[in-house]
N, C-alpha and C positions, 0 to 999 in steps of 0.2 A: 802560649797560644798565639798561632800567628794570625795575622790581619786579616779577612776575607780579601781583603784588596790584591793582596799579593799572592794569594792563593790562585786567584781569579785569573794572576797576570802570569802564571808559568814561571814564575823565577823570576821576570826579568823584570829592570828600574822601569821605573817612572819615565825618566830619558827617554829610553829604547821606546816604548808604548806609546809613548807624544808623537816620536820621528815617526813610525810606523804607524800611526793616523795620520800626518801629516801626507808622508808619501801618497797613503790609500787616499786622500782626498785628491792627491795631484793626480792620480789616474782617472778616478773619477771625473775631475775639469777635463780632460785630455779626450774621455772617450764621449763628455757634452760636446766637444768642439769638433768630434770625428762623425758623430749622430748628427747633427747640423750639418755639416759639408753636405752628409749624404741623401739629406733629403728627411729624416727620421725626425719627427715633433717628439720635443721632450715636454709630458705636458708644465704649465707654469709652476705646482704645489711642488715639484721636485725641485726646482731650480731655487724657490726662495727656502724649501729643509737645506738644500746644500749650501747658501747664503750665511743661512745662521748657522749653523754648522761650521761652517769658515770664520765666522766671528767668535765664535765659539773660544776655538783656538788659538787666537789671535789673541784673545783676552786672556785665555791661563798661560799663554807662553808671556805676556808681559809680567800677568801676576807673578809667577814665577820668577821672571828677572826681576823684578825688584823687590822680593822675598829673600833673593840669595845676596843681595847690597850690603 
């Protein structure tokens, strides 16, 4: 019986799915900083879910490196 986890994730590692949030959140940053140039309020509830979110990450890519030590 395989994992829901990996069901969920089409095949692919753990790796690839991290990078691939990682990426989607740099688009994310990029298209707050192109809505701002243009004038477009992003209200504040979004900007502190993307905050922790970004911490998020940052915390399982460390736990991670020092899992694999």
């Amino acid at each position: 019986m395989t994992p829901i986890l990996a069901q969920l994730a089409g095949g692919y590692s753990l790796i690839q799915v991290i990078i691939f949030l990682i990426v989607l959140c740099g688009v994310f940053g990029i298209l707050f900083v192109v809505m701002r140039q243009t004038g477009i309020q992003v209200p504040p509830w979004i900007i502190t879910i993307f905050w922790i979110v970004v911490v998020c990450f940052v915390a399982i890519f460390a736990i991670r490196l020092l899992m694999s030590m």
